[in-house]
MISEBA-963844 format. One record per residue (C-alpha): residue in three letters; x negated, y negated, z negated. Coordinates in nm, 2 decimals, decimal comma. Example, Ala and Ser with C-alpha at 12.3 -4.5 7.8 and 13.67 -1.06 7.14 Angstrom:
residues 2
SITE res   east  north     up
SITE ALA  -1,23   0,45  -0,78
SITE SER  -1,37   0,11  -0,71
END
This chain:
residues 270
SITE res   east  north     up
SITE UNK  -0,15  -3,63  -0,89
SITE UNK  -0,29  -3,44  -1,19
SITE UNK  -0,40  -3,08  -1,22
SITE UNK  -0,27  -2,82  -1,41
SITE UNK  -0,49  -2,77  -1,69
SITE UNK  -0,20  -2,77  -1,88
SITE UNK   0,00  -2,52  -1,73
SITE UNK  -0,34  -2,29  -1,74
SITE UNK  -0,34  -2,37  -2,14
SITE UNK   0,07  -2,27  -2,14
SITE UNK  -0,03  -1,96  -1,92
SITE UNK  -0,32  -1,81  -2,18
SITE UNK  -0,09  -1,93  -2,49
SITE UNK   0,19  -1,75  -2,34
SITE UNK   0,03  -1,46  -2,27
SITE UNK  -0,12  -1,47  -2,68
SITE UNK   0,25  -1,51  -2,75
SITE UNK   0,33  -1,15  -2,61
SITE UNK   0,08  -1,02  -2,80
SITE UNK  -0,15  -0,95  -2,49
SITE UNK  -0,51  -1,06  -2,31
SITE UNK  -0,40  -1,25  -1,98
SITE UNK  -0,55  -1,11  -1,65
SITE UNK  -0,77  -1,35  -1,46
SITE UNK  -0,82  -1,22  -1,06
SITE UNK  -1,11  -1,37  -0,88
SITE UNK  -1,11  -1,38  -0,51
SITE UNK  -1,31  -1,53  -0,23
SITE UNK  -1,19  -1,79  -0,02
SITE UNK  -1,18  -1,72   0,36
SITE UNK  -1,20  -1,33   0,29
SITE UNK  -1,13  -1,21   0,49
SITE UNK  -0,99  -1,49   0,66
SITE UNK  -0,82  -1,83   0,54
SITE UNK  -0,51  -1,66   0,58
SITE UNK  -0,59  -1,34   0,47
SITE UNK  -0,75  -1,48   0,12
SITE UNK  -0,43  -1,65   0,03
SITE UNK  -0,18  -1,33   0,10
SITE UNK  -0,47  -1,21  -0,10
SITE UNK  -0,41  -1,42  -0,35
SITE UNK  -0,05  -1,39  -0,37
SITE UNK  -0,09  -0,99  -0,35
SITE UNK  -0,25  -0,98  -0,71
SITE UNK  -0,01  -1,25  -0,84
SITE UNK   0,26  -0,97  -0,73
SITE UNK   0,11  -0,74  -0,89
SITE UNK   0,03  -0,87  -1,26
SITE UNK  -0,25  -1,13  -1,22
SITE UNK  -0,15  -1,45  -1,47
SITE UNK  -0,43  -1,65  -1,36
SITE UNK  -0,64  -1,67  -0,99
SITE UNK  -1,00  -1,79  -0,99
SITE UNK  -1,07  -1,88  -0,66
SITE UNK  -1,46  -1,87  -0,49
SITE UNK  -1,59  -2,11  -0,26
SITE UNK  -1,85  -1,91  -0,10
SITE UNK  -2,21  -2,02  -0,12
SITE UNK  -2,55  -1,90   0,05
SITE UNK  -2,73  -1,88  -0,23
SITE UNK  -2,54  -1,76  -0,54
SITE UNK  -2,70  -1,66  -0,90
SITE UNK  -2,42  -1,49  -1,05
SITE UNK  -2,24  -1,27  -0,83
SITE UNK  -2,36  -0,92  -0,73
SITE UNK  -2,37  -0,74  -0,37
SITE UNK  -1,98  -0,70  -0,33
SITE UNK  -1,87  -1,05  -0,38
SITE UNK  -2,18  -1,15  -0,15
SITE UNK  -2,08  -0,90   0,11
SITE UNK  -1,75  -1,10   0,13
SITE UNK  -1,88  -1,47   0,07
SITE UNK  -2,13  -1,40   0,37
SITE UNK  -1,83  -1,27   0,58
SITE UNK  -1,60  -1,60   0,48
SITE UNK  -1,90  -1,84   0,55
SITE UNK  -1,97  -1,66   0,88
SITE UNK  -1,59  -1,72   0,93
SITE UNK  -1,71  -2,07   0,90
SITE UNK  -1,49  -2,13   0,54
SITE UNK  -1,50  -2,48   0,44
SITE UNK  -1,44  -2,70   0,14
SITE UNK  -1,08  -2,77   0,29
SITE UNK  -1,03  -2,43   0,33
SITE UNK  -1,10  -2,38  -0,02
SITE UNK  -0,83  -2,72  -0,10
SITE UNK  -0,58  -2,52   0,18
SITE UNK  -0,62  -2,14  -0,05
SITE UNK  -0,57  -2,36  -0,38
SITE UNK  -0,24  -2,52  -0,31
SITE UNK  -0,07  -2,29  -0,09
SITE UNK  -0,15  -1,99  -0,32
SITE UNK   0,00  -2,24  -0,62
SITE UNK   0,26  -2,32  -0,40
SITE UNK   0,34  -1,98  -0,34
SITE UNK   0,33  -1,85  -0,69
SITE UNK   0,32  -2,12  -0,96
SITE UNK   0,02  -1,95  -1,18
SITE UNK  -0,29  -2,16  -1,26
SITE UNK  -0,55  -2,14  -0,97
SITE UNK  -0,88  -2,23  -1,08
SITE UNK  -1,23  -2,27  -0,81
SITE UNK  -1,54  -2,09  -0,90
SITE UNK  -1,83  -2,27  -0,75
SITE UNK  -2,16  -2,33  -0,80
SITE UNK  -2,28  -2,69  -0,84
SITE UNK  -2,46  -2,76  -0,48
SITE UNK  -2,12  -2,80  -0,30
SITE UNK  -1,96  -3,04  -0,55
SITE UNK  -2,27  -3,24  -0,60
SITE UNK  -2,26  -3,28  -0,17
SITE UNK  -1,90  -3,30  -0,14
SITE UNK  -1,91  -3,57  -0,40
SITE UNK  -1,76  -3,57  -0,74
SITE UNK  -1,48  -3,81  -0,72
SITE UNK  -1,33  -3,63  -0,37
SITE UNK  -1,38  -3,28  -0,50
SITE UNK  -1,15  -3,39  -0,84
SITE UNK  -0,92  -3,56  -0,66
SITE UNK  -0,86  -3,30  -0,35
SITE UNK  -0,84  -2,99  -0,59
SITE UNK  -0,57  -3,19  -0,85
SITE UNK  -0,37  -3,29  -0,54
SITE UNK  -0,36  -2,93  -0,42
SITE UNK  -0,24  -2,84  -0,76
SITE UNK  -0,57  -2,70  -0,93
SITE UNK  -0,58  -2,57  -1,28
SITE UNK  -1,02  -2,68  -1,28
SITE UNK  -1,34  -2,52  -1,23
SITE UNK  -1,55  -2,27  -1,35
SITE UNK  -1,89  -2,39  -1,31
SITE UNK  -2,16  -2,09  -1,38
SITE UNK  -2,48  -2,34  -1,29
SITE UNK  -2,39  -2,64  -1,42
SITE UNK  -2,57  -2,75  -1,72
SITE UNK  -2,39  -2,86  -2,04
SITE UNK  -2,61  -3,15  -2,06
SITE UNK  -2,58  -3,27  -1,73
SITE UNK  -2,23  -3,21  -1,67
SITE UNK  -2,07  -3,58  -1,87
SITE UNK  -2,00  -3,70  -1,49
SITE UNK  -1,83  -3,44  -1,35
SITE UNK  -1,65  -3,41  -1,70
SITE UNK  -1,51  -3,73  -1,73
SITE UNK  -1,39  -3,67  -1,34
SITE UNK  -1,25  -3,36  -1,41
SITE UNK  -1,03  -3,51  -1,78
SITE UNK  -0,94  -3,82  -1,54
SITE UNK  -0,80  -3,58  -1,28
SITE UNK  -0,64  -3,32  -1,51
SITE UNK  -0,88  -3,01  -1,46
SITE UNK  -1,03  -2,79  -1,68
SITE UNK  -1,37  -2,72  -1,69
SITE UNK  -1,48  -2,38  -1,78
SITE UNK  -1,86  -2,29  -1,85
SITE UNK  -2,03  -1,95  -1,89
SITE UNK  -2,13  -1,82  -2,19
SITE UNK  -2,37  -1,51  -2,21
SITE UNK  -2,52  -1,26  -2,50
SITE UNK  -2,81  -1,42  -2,46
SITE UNK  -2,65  -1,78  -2,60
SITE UNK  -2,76  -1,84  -2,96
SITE UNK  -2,54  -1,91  -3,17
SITE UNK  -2,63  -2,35  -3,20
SITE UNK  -2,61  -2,35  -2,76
SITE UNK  -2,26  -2,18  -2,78
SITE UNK  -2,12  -2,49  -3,04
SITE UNK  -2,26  -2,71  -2,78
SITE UNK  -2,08  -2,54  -2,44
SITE UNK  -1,76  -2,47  -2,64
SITE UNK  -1,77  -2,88  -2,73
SITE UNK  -1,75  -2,97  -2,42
SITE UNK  -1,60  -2,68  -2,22
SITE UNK  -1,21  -2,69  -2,17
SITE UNK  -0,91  -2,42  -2,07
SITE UNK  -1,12  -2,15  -2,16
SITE UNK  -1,43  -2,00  -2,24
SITE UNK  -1,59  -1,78  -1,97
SITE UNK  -1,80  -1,48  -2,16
SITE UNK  -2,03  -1,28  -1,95
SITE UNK  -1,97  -0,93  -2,08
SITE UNK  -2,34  -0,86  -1,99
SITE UNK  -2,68  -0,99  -1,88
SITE UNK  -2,69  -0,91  -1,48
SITE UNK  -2,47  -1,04  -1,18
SITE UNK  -2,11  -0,96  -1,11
SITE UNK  -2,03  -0,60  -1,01
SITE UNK  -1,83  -0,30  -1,17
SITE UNK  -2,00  -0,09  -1,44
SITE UNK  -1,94   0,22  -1,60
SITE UNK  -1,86   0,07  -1,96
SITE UNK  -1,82  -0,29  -2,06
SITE UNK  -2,05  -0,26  -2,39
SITE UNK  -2,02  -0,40  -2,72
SITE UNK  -2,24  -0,72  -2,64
SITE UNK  -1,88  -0,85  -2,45
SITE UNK  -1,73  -0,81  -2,84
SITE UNK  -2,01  -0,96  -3,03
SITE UNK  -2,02  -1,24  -2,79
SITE UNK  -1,66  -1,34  -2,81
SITE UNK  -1,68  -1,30  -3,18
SITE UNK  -1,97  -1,53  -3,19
SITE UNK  -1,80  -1,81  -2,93
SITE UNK  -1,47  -1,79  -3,14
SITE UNK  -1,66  -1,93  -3,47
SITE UNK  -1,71  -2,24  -3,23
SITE UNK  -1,41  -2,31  -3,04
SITE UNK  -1,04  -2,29  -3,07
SITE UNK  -1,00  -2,26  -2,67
SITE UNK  -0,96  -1,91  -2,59
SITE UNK  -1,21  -1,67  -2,50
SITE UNK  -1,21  -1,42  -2,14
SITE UNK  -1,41  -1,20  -2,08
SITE UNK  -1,58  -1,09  -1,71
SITE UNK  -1,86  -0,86  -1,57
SITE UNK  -1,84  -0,52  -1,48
SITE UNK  -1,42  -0,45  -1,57
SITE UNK  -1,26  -0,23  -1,32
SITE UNK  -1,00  -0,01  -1,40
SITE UNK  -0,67  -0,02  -1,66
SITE UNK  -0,90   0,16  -1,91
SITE UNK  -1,18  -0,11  -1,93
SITE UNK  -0,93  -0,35  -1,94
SITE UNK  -0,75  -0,21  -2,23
SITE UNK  -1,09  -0,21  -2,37
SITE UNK  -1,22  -0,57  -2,29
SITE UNK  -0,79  -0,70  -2,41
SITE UNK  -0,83  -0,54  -2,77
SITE UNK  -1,06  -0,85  -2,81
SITE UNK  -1,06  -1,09  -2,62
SITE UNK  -0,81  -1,33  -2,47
SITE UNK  -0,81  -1,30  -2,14
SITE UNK  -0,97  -1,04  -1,90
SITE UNK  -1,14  -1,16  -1,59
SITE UNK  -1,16  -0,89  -1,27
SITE UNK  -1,35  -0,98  -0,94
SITE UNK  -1,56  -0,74  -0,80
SITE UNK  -1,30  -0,45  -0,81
SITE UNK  -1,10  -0,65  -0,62
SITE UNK  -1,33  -0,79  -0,34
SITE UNK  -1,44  -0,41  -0,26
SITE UNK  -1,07  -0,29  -0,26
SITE UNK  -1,03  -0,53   0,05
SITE UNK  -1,42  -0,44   0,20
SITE UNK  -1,30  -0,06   0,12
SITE UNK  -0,99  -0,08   0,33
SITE UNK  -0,93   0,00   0,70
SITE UNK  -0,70  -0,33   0,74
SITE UNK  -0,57  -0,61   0,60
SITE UNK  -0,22  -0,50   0,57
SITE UNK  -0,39  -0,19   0,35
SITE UNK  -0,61  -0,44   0,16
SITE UNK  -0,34  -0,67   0,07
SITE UNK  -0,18  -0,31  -0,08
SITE UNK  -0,42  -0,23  -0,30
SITE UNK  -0,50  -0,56  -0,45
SITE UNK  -0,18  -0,52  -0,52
SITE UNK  -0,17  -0,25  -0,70
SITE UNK  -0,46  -0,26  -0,86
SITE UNK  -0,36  -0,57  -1,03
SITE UNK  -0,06  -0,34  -1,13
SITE UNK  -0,29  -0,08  -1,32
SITE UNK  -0,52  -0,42  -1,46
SITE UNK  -0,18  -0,57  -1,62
SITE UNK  -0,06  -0,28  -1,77
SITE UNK  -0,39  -0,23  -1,93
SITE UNK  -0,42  -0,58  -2,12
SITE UNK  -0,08  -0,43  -2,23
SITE UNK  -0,28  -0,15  -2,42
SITE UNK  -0,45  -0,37  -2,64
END
């Protein structure tokens, strides 16, 4: 079976066609449990969300700030596993039709093994990957994989990427590019800056694929904000602490929810 990096290409195309940014929802697997992170996920598809980046939790992560740790240390303390991760994927596609996508780091894949990660997350109906630690340069492997298999492969761009690395990530990068609004972990902030704009402006001079934009967007304003320029708007953090925040998972599942309501109609405001 092949993955759906096509229907995550139709998805950000069609969303271009309305005149619009997409919005991208990350969540944790196994938060707060395996069951609860897939109502999770369909919650936000309810509400707006065009596209679902799913995280496999990890010990040890580089990018993502306290809230999204707070919930990956409560998933792997669930005891979440790589299947678990395969289970959220294609019951939350099932469930929804939009492109799921897995966030991971590289230490998982490289244990699971290439070839059975590929395979496992096309069968489940996987859009790709978004792989923050993998190095352009070492990533041909898990490349040619991932093309064999159907998945995308998204890499991380940052303001700190000159202008020559960007050509070379945007080469070999597919679906879309991933541009780190800031320097600094995952997390809400109070404004998203003008380094997200510069950057996207920058990675667009390489690359045809489009361009989303994460770090620190929060609320409908910031979204209107971040969807003025770019082409897609990624949201994580806001979400993870609206389900920490909540008294119960019923309540959680509500205000996903509706925050992804607020989030949609704010890549609307472009």
């Amino acid at each position: 079976m092949s993955g759906n990096i096509e229907l995550l290409s139709a998805t950000l195309a069609a969303a271009k066609a309305e005149d619009r940014a997409a919005l991208i929802a990350y969540l944790p697997a196994g938060f707060p449990s395996v069951d609860g992170g897939i109502e999770a996920v369909k919650s936000v598809v309810a509400g707006g969300a065009d596209v679902v980046e799913v995280g496999l939790p990890h010990s040890d992560p580089v990018l993502d700030g306290p809230v999204i740790q707070t919930a990956d240390d409560i998933a792997l303390r669930g005891g979440v596993k790589i299947a678990d991760v395969m289970r959220t994927v294609r019951e939350a596609y099932e469930a929804t039709g939009v492109p799921i996508l897995v966030m991971t780091y590289w230490n998982p894949i490289d244990r699971y093994g290439i070839e059975r990660f590929t395979s496992e997350l096309a069968e489940a109906g996987g859009a790709g990957c978004i792989l923050p630690d993998l190095p352009v340069q070492e990533s041909s492997v898990w490349r040619e994989h991932a093309d064999k298999h159907g998945l995308a492969t998204v890499f991380v761009v940052a303001p700190s990427s000159k202008d020559d690395r960007l050509a070379t990530i945007t080469a070999a990068g597919s679906g879309f590019v991933y541009a780190a609004s800031l320097m600094g972990v995952t997390g809400t902030r109070e404004s998203v800056g003008e380094q997200a704009q510069d950057l996207v402006r920058r990675t667009r001079a390489t690359t045809g694929i489009p361009v989303c934009v994460g770090l620190g967007v929060s609320n409908a304003e910031q979204a209107a904000e971040v969807a003025a320029f770019a082409d897609g708007v990624i949201v994580g953090s806001a979400f993870v602490k609206r389900m920490l925040d909540a008294p119960d998972e019923e309540s959680g599942l509500a205000a996903v929810r509706s925050l992804a309501g607020e989030l949609a109609e704010g890549v609307r405001k472009r």
